[in-house]
ZAMARGU-4260 file (C-alpha; in steps of 0.2 Angstrom, whole numbers, plus 5000, padded with zeros to 4 digits):
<rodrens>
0) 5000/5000/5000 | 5006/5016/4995 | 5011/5028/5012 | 5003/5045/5012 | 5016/5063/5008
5) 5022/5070/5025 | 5018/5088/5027 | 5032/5099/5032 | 5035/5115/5039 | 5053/5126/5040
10) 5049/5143/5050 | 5064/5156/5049 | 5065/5170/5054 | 5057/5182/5037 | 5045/5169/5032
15) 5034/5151/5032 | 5036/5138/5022 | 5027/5122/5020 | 5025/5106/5009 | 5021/5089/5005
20) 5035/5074/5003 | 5032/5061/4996 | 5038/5042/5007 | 5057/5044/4997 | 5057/5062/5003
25) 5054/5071/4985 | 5043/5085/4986 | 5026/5085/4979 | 5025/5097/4965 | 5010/5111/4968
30) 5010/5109/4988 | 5025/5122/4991 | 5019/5138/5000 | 5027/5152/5006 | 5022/5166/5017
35) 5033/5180/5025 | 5031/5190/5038 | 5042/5206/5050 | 5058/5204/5059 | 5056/5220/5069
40) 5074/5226/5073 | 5080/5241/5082 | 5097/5251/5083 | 5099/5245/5103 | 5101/5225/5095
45) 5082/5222/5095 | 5076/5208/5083 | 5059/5202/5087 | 5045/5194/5080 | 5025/5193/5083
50) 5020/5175/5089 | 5002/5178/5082 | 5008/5183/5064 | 5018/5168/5065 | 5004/5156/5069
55) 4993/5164/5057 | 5007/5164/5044 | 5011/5145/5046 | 4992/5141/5047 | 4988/5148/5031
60) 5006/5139/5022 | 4997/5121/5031 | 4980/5125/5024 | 4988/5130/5005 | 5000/5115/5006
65) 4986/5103/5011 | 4972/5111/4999 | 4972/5098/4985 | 4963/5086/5001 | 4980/5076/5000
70) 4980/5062/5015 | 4995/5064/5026 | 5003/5055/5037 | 5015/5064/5050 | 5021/5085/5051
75) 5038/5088/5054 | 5045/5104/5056 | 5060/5114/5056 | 5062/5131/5063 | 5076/5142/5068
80) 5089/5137/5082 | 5091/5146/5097 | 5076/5161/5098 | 5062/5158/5116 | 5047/5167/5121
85) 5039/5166/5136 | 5019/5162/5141 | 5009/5159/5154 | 5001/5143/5160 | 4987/5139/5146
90) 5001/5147/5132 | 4995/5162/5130 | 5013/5173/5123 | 5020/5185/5137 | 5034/5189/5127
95) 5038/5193/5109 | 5049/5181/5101 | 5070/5185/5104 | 5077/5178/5088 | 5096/5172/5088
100) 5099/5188/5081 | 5093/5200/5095 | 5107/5206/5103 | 5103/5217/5118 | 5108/5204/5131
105) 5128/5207/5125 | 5129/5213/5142 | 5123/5198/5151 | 5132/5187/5139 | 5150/5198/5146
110) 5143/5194/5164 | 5139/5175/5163 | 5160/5177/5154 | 5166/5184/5170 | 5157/5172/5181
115) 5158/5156/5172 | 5173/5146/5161 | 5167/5149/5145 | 5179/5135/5140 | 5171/5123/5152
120) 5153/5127/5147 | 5156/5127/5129 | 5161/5108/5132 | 5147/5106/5142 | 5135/5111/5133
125) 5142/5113/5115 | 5139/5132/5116 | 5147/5149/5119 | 5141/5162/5132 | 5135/5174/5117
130) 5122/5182/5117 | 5113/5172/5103 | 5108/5159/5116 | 5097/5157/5132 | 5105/5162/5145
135) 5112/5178/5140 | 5092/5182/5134 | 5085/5173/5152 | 5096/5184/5162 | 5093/5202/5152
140) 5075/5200/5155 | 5076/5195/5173 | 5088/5212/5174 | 5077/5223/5163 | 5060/5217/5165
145) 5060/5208/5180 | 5039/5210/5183 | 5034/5201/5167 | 5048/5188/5168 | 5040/5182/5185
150) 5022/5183/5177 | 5031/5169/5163 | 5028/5151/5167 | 5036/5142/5149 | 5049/5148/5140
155) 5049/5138/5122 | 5053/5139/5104 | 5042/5149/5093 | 5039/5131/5083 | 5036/5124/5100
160) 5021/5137/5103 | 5014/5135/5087 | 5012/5116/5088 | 5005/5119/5108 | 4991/5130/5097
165) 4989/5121/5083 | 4988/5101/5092 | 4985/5106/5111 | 4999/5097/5118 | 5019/5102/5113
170) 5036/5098/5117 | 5056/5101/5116 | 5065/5090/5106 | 5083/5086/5108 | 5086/5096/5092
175) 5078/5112/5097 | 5086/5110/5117 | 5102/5108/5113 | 5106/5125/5105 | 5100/5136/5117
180) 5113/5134/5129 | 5105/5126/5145 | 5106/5109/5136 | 5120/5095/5137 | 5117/5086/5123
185) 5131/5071/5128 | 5121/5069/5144 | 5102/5072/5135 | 5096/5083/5150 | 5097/5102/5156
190) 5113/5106/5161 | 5113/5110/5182 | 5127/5124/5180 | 5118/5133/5166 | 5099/5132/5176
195) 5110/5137/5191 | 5119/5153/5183 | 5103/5158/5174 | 5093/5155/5191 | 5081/5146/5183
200) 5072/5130/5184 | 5068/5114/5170 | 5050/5116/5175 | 5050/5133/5166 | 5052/5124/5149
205) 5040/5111/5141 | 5046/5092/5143 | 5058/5084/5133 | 5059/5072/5118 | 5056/5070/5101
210) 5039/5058/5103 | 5025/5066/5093 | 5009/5072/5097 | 4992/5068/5090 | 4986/5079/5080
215) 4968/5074/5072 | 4977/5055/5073 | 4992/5062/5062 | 5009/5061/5072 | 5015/5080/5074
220) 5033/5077/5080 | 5041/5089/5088 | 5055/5105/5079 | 5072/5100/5077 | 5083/5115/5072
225) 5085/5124/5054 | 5104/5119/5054 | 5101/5100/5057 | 5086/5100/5045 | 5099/5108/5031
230) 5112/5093/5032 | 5097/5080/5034 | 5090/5091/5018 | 5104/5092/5008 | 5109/5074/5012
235) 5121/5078/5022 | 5118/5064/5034 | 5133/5053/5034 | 5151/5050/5036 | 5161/5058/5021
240) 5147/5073/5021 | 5147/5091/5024 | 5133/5104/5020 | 5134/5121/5017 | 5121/5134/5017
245) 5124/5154/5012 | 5109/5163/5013 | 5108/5180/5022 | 5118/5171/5035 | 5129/5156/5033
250) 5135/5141/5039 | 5143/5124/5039 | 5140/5108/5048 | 5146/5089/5048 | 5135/5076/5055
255) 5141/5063/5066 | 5135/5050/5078 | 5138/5045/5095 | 5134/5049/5113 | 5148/5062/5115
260) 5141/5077/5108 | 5159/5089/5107 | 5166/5101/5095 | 5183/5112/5094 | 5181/5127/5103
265) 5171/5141/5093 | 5162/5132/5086 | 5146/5119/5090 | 5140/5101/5095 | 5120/5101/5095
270) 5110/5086/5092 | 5097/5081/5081 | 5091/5069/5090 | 5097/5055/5103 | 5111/5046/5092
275) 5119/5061/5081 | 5126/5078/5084 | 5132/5089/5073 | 5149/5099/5072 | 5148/5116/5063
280) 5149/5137/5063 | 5138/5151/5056 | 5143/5168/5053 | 5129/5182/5055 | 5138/5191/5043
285) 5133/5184/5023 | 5120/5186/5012 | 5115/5202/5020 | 5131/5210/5015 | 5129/5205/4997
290) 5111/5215/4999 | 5119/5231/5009 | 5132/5229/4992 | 5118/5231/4980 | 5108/5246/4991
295) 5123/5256/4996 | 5133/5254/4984 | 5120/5259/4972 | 5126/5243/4960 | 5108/5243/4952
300) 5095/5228/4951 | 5104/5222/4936 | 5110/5205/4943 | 5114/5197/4928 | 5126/5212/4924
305) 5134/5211/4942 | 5136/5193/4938 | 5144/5193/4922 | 5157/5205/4930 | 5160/5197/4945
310) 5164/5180/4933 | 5176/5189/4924 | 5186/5193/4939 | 5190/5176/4949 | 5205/5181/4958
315) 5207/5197/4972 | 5215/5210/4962 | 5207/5224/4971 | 5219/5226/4987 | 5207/5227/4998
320) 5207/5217/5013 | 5190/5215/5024 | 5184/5212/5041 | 5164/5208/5038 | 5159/5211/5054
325) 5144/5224/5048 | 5135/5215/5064 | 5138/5205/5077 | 5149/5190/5072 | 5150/5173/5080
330) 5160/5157/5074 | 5174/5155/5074 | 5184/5169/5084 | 5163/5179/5093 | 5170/5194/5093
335) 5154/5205/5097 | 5161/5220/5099 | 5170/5219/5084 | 5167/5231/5069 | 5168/5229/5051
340) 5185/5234/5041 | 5190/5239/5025 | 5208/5240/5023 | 5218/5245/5008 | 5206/5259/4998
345) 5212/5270/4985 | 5205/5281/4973 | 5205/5268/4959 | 5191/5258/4971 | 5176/5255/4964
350) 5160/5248/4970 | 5163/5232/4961 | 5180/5230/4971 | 5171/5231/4988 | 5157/5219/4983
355) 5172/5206/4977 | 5181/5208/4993 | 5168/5212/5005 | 5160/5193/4999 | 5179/5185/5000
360) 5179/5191/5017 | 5167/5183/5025 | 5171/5169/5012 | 5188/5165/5023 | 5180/5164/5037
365) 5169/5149/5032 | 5186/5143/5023 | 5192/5146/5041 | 5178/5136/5050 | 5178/5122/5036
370) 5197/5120/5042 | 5193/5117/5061 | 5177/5105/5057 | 5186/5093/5043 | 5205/5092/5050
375) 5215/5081/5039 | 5198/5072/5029 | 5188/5086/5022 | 5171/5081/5018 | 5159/5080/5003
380) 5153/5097/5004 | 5135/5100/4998 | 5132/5117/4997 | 5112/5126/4997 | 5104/5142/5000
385) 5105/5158/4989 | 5123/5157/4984 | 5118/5144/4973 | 5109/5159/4961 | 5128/5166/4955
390) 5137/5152/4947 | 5154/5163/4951 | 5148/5165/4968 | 5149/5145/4970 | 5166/5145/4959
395) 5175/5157/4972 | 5169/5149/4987 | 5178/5132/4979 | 5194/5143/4975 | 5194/5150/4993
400) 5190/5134/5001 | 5202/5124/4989 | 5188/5108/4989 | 5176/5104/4977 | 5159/5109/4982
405) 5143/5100/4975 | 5126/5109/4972 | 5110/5104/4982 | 5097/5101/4969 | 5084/5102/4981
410) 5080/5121/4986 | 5073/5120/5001 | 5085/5111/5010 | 5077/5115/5027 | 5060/5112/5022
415) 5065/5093/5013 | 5075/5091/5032 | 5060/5093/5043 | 5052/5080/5031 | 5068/5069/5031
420) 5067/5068/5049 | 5049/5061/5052 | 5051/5050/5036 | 5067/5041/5046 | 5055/5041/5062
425) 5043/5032/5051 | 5055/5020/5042 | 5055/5026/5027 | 5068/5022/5014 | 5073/5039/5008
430) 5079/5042/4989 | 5098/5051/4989 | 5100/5065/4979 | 5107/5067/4963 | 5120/5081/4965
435) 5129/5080/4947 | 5146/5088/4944 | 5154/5097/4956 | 5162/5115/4955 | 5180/5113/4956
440) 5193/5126/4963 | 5208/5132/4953 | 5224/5127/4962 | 5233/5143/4958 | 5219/5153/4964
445) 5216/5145/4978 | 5234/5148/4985 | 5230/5167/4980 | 5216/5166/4994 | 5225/5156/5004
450) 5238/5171/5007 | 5224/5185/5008 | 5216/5173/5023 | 5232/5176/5032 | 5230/5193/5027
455) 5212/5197/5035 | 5217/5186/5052 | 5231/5197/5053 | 5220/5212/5050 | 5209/5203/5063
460) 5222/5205/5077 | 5225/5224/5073 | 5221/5236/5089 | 5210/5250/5079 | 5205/5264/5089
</rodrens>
């Protein structure tokens, strides 16, 4: 008997997207719907989100994904890493939603420094005291709003809230736990030291586990993260693979099993569930300089134009040396304070120079990060997200990277993840992907970058004023 498509869900942090899967995880074609929605930001580091618009935007991508009256068989969801809210007891939102990238708490994220080993927690619980995660965010709003964090009784995961109103009943899967920093993901249980520092309690967050929930006698399981729903989406799911994904952000993650959830220091070791972890960086800094580029810049909307320019320039012969640090940067050095650079300008710079080498920069930092992940046996890399639009975009990451890198031919990598997941769950045999011929970098190119890497770690060193 044929199985019934999987529905899934990827929530991030600009808008919804669902879908159906078919039982060897290839999307049903017509089913994709998208719907966005506002990251309300501030210049104090405020990044929020509305829970309700949320809700109502994934409701109405389930509704449109599902309208063709398409039995299904289990929802699986992915949704970004690291953002809470807070509610009361029956779920109602106390809080808006602090995504990842809200950084008012740096403060608290210094303080937790001083206080703790950030050595000792990071290989506790696979995380940095940044300000990205939970305790920097717990301990900001019992300093700075100290009324309405009493009145909270759960603090959760957006996608954790939106399954409570959608199914009644919720919980935190070992994905979603593990990358908020209160989580030791060797261990599978709330780290004591973390709760401790943060004063706060497990009973404040919803239980743990990746059963499902019933939902109309549909299994809804519970989120995992966005990352871990990229490698399982790209396919990068065993030994020998790697994924990465440049979108407005970027990052790159190996998959590994065991019950030993560590990584080198800077970077991260979160689970996706209870027998692999993965080992990766992001940088904040990406896609969303490419975009400040084009605005600032004034380069134009012409993007085939930009593109055919770019091509003919595969080697850094502008002099320019960067530090993309336009906001607060993480893997693998977290240097929040730090501010972006350009070194080397002359009169002869030109806008197209700055695109280049403001894209290499942050280019050598995932070179950088691919270095500390692979060791002496680099991985298959698969690469997805909206690099995957410039054909020389892709060719200069090889040639900074030196490796070959291989296109995702599904482009929601996320999405297919969260679909990938409950199809495993399930015991579902799911289809590889075809990923064709891979981009291969030019040696003599690649020892160019390798030198200008040097270059911006030396930059990165500098005292500036």
């Amino acid at each position: 008997m044929k199985h019934p498509p999987v529905l899934a869900i990827d929530m991030g942090t600009s808008s919804v997207r669902a879908a159906l899967f078919d039982a060897r995880g290839k999307r049903v074609q017509g089913t994709l719907a998208q719907r966005v929605y506002l990251l309300k930001t501030g210049g104090d580091g405020a990044a929020e989100l509305d829970p309700f618009e949320l809700l109502r935007q994934t409701r109405a991508c389930i509704k449109s994904a599902t309208e063709g009256g398409n039995a299904i068989s289990a929802v699986g969801v992915s949704c970004f890493w690291h953002s809470l809210l807070g509610t009361d007891a029956e779920g109602n939102p106390l809080t808006p939603i602090y995504t990842w990238a809200d950084s008012r708490c740096r403060e608290d994220a210094a303080r937790l420094r001083e206080d703790l080993s950030e050595r000792e927690v990071h290989a506790e619980t696979g995380c940095m005291l940044r300000s990205s995660f939970w305790p920097a965010k717990l301990r900001w709003m019992r300093r700075t709003e100290r009324g309405r964090f009493r009145k909270v009784r759960f603090w959760m995961s957006p996608a954790e809230w939106v399954q409570w109103r959608i199914t009644g009943r919720s919980r935190c899967a070992y994905g979603m736990a593990t990358a908020t920093g209160l989580f030791d993901p060797s261990k599978l249980e709330w780290s004591g030291r973390m709760l401790e520092a943060c004063e706060f309690s497990a009973e404040r967050m919803l239980p743990l586990g990746d059963e499902p929930e019933d939902w109309h006698g549909i299994p809804w399981f519970p989120a995992i993260g966005d990352g871990a729903a990229s490698n399982l989406g790209s396919g990068a799911n065993e030994a020998g693979r790697g994924a990465i994904n440049v979108g407005t952000s970027a990052a790159l993650r190996v998959m590994r099993e065991g019950a030993a959830a560590r990584a080198p220091f800077g970077l991260f070791a979160y689970r996706v569930d209870a027998w692999r972890y993965l080992v990766g960086g992001a940088v904040s800094n990406a896609g969303n300089l490419h975009a400040w580029c084009l605005r600032e810049l004034k380069l134009g909307n012409d993007a085939a134009a930009i593109e055919k320019q770019l091509a003919a320039r595969p080697a850094p012969e502008h002099g320019l040396t960067v530090l993309p640090f336009w906001t607060a940067e993480r893997a693998p050095t977290w240097d929040e304070e730090a501010q972006g650079v350009i070194a080397g300008l002359r009169q002869s710079t030109t806008a197209l120079d700055l695109l280049q080498a403001i894209t290499e920069g942050f280019y050598f930092r995932l070179g950088t990060i691919a270095e500390m992940i692979a060791g002496e046996r680099p991985p298959r890399w698969i690469v997805a997200g909206g690099i995957l639009k410039s054909k020389s975009a892709l060719r200069r990451l090889a040639n900074v990277m030196g490796r070959p890198l291989f296109a995702n031919p599904e482009p929601e990598a996320s999405l297919r993840g969260a679909a990938v997941f409950v199809l495993e769950k399930l015991g579902r045999q799911v289809a590889d992907l075809n990923y064709g011929t891979p981009v291969l970098p030019v040696a003599s190119i690649h020892r160019i970058y390798k030198t200008e890497r040097a270059r911006q770690a030396e930059l990165e060193t500098t005292d500036f004023p």
